[in-house]
Backbone as CSV, one residue per row, in Angstrom:
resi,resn,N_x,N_y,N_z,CA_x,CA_y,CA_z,C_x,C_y,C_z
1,UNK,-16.460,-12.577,1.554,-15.080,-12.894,1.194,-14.391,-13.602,2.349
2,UNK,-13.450,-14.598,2.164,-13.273,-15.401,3.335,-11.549,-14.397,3.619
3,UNK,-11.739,-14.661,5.228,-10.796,-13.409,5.980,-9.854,-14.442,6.819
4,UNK,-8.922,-14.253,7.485,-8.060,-15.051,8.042,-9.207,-15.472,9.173
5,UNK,-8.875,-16.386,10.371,-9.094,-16.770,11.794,-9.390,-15.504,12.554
6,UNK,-10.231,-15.152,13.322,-10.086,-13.691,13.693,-10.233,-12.328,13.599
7,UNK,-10.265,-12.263,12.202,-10.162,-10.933,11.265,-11.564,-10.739,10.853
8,UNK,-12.318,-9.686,10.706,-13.354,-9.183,10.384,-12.705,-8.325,9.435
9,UNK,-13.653,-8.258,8.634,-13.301,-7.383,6.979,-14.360,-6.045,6.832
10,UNK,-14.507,-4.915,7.007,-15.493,-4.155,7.057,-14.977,-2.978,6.005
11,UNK,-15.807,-2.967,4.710,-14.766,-2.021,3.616,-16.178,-1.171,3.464
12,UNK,-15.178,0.030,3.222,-15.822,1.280,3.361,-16.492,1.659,1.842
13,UNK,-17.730,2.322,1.862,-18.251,2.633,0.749,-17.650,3.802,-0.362
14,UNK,-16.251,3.840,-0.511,-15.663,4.967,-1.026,-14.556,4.400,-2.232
15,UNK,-15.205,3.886,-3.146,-14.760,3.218,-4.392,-14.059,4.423,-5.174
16,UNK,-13.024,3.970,-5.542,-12.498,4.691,-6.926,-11.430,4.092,-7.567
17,UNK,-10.709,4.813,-8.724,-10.007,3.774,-9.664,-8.293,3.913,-8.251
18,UNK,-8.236,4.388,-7.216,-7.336,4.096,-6.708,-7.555,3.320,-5.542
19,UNK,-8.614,3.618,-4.548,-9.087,2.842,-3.788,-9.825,1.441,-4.040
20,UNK,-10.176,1.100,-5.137,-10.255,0.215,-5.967,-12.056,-0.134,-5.289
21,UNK,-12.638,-1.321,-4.602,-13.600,-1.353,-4.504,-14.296,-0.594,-2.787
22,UNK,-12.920,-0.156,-2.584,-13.056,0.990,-0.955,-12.220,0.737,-0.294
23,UNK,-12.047,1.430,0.955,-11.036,0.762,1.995,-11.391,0.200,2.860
24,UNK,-10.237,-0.995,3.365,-10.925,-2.180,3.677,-10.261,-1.774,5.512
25,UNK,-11.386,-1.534,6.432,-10.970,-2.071,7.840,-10.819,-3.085,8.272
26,UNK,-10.535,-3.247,9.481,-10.508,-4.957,9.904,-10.423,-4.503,11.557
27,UNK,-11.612,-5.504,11.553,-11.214,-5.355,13.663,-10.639,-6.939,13.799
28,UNK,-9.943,-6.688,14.921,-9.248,-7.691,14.956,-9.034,-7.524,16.814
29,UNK,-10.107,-8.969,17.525,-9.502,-8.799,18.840,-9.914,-7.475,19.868
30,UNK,-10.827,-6.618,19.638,-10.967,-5.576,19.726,-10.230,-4.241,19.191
31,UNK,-9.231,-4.705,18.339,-9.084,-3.369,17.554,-9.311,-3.267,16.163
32,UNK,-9.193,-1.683,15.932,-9.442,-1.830,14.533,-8.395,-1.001,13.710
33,UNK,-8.098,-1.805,12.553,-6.739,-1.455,11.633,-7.886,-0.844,10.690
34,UNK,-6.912,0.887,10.468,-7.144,1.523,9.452,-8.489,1.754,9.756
35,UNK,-9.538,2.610,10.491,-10.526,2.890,10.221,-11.319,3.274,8.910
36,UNK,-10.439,3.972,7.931,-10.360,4.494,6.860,-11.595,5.743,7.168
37,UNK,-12.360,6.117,6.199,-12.972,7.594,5.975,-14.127,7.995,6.561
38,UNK,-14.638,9.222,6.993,-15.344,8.981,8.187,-16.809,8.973,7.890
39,UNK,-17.279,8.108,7.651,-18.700,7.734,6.782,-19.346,7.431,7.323
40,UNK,-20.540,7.689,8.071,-21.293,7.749,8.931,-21.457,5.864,8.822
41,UNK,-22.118,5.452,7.906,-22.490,4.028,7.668,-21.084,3.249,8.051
42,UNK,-20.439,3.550,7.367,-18.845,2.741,7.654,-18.664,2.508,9.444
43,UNK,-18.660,3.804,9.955,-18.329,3.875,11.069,-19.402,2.333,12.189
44,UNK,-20.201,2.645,11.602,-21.570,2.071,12.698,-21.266,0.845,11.969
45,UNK,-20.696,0.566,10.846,-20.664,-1.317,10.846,-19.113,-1.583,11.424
46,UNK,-18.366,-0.883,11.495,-17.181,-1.329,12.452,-17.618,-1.154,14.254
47,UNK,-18.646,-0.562,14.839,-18.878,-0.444,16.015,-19.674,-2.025,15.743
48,UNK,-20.732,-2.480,14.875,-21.357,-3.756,14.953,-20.840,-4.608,15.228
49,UNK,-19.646,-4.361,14.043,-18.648,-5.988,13.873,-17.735,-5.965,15.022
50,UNK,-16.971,-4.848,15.799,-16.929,-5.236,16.796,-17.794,-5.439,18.557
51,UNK,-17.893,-6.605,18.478,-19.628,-6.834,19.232,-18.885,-6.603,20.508
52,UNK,-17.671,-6.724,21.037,-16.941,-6.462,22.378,-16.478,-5.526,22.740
53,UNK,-16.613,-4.125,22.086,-15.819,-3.112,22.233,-14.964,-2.720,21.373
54,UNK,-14.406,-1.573,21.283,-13.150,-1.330,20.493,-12.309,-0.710,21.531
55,UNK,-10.893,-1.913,21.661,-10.135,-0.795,22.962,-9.092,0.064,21.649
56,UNK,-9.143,0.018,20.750,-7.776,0.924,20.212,-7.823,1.207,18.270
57,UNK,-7.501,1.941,17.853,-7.193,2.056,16.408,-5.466,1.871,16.463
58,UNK,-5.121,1.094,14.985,-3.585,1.091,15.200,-3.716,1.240,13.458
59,UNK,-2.918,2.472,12.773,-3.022,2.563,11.393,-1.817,2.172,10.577
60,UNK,-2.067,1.968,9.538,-0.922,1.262,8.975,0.103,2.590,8.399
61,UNK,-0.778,3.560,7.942,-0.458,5.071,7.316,-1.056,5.676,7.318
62,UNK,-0.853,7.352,7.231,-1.476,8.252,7.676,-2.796,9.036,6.855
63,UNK,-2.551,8.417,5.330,-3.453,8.955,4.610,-5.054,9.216,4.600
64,UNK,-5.657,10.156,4.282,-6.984,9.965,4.492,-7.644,8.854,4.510
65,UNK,-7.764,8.195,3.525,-8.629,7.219,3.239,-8.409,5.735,4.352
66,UNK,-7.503,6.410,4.962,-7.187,4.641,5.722,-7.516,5.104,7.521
67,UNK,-6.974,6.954,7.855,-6.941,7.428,8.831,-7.835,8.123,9.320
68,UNK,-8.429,8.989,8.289,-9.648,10.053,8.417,-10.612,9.702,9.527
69,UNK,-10.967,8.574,9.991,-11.676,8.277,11.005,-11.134,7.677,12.102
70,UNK,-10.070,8.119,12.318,-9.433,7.110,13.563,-9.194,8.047,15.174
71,UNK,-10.397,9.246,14.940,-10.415,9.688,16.362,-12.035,9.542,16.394
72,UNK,-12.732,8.632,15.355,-14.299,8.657,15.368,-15.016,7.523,16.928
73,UNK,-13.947,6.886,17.426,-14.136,5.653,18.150,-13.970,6.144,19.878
74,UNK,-12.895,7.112,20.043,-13.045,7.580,21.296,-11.993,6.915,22.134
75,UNK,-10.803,6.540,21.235,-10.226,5.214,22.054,-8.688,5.333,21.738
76,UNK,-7.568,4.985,22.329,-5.909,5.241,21.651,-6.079,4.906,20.186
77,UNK,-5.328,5.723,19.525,-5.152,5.954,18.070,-3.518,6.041,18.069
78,UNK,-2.978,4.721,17.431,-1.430,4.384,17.092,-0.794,4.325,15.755
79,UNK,-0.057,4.733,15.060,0.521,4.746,13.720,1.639,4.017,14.544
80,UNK,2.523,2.996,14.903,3.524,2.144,15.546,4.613,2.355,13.982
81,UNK,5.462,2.645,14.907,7.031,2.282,14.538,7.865,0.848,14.133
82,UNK,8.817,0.524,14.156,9.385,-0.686,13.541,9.287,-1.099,15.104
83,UNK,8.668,-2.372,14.594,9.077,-3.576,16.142,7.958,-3.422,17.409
84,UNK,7.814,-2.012,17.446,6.453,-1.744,18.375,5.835,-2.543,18.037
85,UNK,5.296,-2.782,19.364,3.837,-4.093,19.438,2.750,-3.289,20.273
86,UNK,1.492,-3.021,19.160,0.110,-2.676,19.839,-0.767,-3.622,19.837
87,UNK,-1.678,-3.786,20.736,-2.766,-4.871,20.887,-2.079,-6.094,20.678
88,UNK,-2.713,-6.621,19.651,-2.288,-7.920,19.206,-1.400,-7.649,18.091
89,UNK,-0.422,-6.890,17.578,-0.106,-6.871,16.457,1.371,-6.305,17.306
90,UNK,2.035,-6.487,15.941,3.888,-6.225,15.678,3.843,-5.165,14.525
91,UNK,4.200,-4.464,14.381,4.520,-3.612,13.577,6.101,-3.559,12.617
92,UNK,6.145,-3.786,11.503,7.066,-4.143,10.682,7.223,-2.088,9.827
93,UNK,8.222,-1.686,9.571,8.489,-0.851,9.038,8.692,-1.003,7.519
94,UNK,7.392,-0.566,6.668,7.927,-1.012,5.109,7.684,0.766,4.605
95,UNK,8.337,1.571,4.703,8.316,2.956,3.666,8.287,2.475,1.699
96,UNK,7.970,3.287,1.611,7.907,3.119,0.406,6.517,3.915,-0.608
97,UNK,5.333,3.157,0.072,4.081,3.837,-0.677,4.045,6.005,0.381
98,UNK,4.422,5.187,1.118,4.470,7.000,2.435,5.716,6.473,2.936
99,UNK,5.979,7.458,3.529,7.334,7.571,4.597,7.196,6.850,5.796
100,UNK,5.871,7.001,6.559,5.102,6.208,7.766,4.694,5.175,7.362
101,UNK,4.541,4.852,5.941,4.101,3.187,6.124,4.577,1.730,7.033
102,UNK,3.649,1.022,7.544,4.085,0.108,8.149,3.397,-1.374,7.999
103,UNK,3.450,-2.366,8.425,2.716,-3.625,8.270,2.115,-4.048,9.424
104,UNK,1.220,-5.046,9.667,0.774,-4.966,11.179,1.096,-6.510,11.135
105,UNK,1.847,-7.407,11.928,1.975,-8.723,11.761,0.882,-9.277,13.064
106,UNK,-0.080,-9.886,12.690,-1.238,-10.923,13.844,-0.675,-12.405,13.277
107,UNK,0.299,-13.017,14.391,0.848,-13.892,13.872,1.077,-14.413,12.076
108,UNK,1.097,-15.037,11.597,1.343,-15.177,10.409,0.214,-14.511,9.297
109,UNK,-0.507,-13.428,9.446,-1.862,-12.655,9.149,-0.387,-11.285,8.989
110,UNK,-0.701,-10.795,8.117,0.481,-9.193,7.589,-0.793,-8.320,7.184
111,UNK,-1.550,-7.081,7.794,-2.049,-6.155,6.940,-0.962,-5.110,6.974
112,UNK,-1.193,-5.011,5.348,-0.150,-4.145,4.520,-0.781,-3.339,4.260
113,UNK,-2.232,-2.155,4.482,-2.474,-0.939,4.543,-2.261,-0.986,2.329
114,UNK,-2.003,-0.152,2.209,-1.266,0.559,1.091,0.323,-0.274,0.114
115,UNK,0.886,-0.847,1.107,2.392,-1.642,0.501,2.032,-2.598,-0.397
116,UNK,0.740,-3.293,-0.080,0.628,-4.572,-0.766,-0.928,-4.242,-1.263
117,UNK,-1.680,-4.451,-2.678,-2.667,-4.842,-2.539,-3.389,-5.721,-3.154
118,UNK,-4.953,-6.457,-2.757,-5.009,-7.324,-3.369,-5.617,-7.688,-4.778
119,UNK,-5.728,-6.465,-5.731,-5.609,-6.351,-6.928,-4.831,-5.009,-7.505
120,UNK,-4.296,-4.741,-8.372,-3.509,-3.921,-9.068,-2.428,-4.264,-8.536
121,UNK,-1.527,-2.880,-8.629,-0.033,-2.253,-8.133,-0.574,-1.032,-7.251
122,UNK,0.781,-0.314,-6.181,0.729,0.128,-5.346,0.820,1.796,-6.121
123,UNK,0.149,2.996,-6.102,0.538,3.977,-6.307,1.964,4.893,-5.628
124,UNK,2.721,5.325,-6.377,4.082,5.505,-5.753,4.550,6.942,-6.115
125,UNK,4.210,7.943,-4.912,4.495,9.585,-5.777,5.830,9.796,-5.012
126,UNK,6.301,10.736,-6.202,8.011,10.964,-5.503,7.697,11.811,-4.475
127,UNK,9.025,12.171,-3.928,8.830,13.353,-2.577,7.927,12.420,-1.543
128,UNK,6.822,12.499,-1.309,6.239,11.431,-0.169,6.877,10.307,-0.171
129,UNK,6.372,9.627,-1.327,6.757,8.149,-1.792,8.430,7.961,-1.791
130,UNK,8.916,6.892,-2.039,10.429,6.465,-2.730,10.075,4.970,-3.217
131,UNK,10.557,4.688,-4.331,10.876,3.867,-5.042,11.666,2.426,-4.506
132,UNK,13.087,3.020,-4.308,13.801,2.294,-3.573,13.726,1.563,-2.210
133,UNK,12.554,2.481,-1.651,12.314,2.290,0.005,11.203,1.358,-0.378
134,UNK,10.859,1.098,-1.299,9.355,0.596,-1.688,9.609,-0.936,-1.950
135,UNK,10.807,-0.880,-2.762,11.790,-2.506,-3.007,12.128,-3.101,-2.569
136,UNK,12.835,-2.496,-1.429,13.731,-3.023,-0.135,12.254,-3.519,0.947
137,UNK,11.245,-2.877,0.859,10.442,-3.082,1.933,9.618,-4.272,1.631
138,UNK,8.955,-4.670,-0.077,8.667,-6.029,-0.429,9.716,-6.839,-0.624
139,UNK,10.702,-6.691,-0.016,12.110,-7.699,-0.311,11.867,-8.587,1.312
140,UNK,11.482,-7.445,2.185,11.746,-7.943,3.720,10.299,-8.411,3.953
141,UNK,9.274,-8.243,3.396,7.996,-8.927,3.539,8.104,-10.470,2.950
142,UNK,8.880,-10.801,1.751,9.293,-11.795,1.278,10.169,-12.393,1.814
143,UNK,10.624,-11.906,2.920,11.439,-12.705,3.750,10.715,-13.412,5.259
144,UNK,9.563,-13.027,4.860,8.609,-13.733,6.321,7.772,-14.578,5.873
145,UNK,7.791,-15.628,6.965,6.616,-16.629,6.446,5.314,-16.188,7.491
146,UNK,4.738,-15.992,5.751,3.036,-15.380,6.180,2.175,-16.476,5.676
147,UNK,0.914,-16.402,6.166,0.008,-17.182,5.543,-1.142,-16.121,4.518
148,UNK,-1.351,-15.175,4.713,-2.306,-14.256,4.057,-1.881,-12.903,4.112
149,UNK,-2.143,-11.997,3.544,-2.044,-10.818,3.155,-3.543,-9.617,3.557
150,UNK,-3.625,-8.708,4.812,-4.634,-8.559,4.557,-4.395,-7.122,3.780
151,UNK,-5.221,-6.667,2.754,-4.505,-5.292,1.692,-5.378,-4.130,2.644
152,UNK,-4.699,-3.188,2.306,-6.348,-1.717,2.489,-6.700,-1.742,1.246
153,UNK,-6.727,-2.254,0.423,-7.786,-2.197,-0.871,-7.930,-4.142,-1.468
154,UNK,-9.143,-4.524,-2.217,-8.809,-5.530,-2.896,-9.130,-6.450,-1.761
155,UNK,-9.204,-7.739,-2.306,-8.918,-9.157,-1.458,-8.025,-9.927,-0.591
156,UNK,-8.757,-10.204,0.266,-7.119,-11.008,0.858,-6.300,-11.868,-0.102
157,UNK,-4.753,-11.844,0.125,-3.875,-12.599,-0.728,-3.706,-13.900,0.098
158,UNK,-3.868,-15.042,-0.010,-3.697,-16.084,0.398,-2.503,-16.609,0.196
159,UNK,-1.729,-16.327,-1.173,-0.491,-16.736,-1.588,0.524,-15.512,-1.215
160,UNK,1.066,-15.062,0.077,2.041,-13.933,-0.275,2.698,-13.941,-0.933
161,UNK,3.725,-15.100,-0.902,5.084,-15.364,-1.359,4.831,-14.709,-2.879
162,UNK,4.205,-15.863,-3.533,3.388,-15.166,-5.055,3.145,-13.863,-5.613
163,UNK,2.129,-13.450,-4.420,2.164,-11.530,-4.864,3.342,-10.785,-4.884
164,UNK,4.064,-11.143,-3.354,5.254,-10.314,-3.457,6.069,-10.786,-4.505
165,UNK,6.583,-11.945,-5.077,7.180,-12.334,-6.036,6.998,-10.916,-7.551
166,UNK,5.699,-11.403,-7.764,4.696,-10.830,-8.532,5.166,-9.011,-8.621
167,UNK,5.059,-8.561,-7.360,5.047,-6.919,-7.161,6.557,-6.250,-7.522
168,UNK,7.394,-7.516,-7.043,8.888,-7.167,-7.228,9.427,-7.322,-8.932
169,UNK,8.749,-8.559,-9.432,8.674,-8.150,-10.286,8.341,-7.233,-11.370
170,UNK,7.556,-6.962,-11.276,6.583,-6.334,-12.067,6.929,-4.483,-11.958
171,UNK,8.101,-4.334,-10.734,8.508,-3.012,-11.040,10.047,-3.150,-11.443
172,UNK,10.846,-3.881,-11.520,11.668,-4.204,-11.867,11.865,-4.515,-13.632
173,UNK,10.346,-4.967,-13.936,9.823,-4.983,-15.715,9.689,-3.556,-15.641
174,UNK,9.016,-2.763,-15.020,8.829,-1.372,-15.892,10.156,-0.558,-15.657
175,UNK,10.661,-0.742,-14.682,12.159,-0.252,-14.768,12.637,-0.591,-16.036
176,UNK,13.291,-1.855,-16.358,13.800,-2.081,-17.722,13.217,-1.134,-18.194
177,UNK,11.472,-1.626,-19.002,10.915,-0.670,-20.000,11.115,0.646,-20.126
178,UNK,11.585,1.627,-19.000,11.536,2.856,-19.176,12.934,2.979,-19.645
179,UNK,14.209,2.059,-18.995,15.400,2.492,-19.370,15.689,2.346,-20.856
180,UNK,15.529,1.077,-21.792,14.806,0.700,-22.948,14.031,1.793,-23.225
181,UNK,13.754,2.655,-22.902,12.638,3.842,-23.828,13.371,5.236,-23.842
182,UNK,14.578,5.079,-22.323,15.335,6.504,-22.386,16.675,6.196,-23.709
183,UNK,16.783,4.809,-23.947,17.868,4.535,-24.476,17.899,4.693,-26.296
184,UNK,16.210,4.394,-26.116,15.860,5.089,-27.503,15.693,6.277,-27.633
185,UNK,15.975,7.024,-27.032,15.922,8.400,-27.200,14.239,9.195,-26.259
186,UNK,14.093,8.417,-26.261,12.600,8.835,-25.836,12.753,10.019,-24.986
187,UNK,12.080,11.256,-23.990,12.215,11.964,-23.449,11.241,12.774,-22.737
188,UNK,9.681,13.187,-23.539,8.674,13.693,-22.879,8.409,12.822,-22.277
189,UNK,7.620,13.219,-21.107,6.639,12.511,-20.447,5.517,11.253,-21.207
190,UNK,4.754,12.036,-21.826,4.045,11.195,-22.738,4.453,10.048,-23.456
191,UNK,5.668,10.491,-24.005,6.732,9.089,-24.763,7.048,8.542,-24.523
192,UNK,7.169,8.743,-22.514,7.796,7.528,-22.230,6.750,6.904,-21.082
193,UNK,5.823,7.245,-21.372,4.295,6.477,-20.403,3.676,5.626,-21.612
194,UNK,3.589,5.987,-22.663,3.337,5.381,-23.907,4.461,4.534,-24.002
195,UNK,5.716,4.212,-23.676,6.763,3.820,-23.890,6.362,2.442,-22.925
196,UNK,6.269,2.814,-21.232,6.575,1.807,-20.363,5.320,1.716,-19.674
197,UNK,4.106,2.898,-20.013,3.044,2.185,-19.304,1.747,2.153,-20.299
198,UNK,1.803,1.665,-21.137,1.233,1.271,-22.201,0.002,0.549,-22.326
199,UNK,-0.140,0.185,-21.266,-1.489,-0.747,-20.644,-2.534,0.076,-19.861
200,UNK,-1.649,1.140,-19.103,-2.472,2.066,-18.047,-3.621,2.270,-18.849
201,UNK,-5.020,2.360,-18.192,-6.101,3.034,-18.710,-6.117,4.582,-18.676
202,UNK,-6.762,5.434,-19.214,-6.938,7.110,-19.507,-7.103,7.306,-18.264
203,UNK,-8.246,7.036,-17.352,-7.875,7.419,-15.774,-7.319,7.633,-14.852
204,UNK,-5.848,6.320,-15.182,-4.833,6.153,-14.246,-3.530,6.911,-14.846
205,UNK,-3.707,7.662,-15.729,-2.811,7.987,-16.582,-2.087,8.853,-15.629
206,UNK,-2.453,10.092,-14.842,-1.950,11.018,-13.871,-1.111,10.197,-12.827
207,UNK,-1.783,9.326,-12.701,-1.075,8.519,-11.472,-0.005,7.668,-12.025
208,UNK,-0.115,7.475,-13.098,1.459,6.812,-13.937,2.121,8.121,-14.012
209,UNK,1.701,9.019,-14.407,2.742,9.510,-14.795,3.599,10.184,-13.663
210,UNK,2.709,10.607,-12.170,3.681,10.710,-10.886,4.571,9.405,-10.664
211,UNK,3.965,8.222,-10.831,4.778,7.012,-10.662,6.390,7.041,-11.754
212,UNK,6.175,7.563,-12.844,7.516,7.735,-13.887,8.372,8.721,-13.209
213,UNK,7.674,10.025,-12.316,8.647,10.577,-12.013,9.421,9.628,-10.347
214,UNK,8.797,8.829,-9.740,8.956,8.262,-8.568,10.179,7.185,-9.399
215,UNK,10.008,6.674,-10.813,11.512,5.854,-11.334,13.107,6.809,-11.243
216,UNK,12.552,8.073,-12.049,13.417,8.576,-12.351,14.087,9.429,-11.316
217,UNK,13.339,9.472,-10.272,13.891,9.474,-8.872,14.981,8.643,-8.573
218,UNK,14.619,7.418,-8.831,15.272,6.115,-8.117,16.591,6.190,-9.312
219,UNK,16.183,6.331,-10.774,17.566,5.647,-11.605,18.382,7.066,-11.181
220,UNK,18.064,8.343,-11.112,18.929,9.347,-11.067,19.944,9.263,-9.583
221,UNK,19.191,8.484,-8.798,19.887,8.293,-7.216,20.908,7.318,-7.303
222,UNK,20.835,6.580,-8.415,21.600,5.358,-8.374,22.413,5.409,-9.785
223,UNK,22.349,6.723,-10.195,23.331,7.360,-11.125,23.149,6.173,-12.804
224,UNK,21.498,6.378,-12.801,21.571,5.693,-13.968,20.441,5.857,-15.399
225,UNK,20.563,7.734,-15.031,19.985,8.499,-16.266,21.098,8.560,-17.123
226,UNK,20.199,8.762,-18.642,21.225,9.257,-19.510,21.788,10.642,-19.006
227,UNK,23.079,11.257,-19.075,24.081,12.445,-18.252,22.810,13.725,-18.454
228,UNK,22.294,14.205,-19.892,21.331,15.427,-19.382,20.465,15.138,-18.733
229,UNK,20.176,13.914,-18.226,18.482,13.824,-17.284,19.335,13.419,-16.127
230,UNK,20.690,13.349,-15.871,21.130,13.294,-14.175,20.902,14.110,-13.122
231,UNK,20.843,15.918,-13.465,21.109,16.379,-12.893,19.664,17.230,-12.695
């Protein structure tokens, strides 16, 4: 798969319908973003691909699948804050998929961990997750000129502007759809995943349906349930 200038792509053998075809590391410069899970094989092709050493891990978020191996290397291990700069990278603050989520900017190169990826939509559970923090944070990624996207799952995005276009949309459509489904009266759970996520496959169904409660998070914060589902 072709990777930015620089970037090595090393994805981990741990496929599923959320991790999509695994999680994707990247050394970059001697470090490595997101080690992800601690897999004996995984590990030893990120020591290959980096043929100079590894001076540092810098993670985008804290979750297993991206972090689980990031004391496997022996070397500083960084989750960076807004604006912090590790190694070669800037760190951009996007909350939304976690509370710690962040972006790693290598000049016009953005890995987005979890915020962005390069097939599907982002999984979004309330309480960890927020909705709102999730909007505002592809609002300010769309405000940078990037050349590529690198995801923790999926392909590099070559077109950001596009995806993010794409992502903002596309929760802003199921917003409508659900409000359109409370307005018909709709009300179980089921009625209104059948209502607004209608496409989801039987697998992803659990994970829509934490994602419906991660809306009704957001419309109840912004005072825009029907009055018995406000409170």
């Amino acid at each position: 798969m072709e990777v930015p200038d620089g970037v090595i792509r090393v994805r981990a053998p741990n496929p599923s319908e959320l991790t999509l075809d695994g999680t994707n590391s990247y050394v970059v410069a001697g470090w490595v973003v997101d080690p992800g899970p601690s897999i004996r094989s995984h590990l030893d092709a990120i020591r290959h691909a980096a043929e100079d050493g590894i001076e540092g891990v810098v993670l985008t978020h804290s979750h297993a699948d991206h972090a689980e191996a990031a004391e496997e290397f022996w070397v500083p291990v960084t989750l960076p804050t807004e604006g912090q700069t590790i190694g070669p990278f800037t760190a951009v603050a996007t909350p939304g998929h976690s509370a710690d989520s962040v972006c790693l900017l290598f000049g016009r190169v953005c890995f987005t961990g979890d915020t962005v990826l390069g097939e599907g939509s982002v999984f979004i559970a309330p309480g960890e997750g927020s909705l709102s923090a999730y909007l505002d944070s592809l609002r300010r990624l769309r405000s940078l000129d990037l050349e590529a996207l690198c995801p923790g799952h999926g392909p590099v995005v070559w077109d950001p502007a596009a995806k993010l276009d794409e992502y903002i949309s596309h929760r802003l459509d199921r917003e409508r759809r659900l409000l359109e489904a409370l307005d018909a009266g709709l009300r179980t759970e089921d009625e209104l995943l059948d209502a607004a996520w209608s496409e989801v496959p039987a697998p992803l169904r659990p994970a829509a349906a934490l994602t419906l409660e991660a809306h009704m998070e957001k419309l109840r914060s912004e005072g825009r349930l029907p009055p018995e589902l406000q409170h």
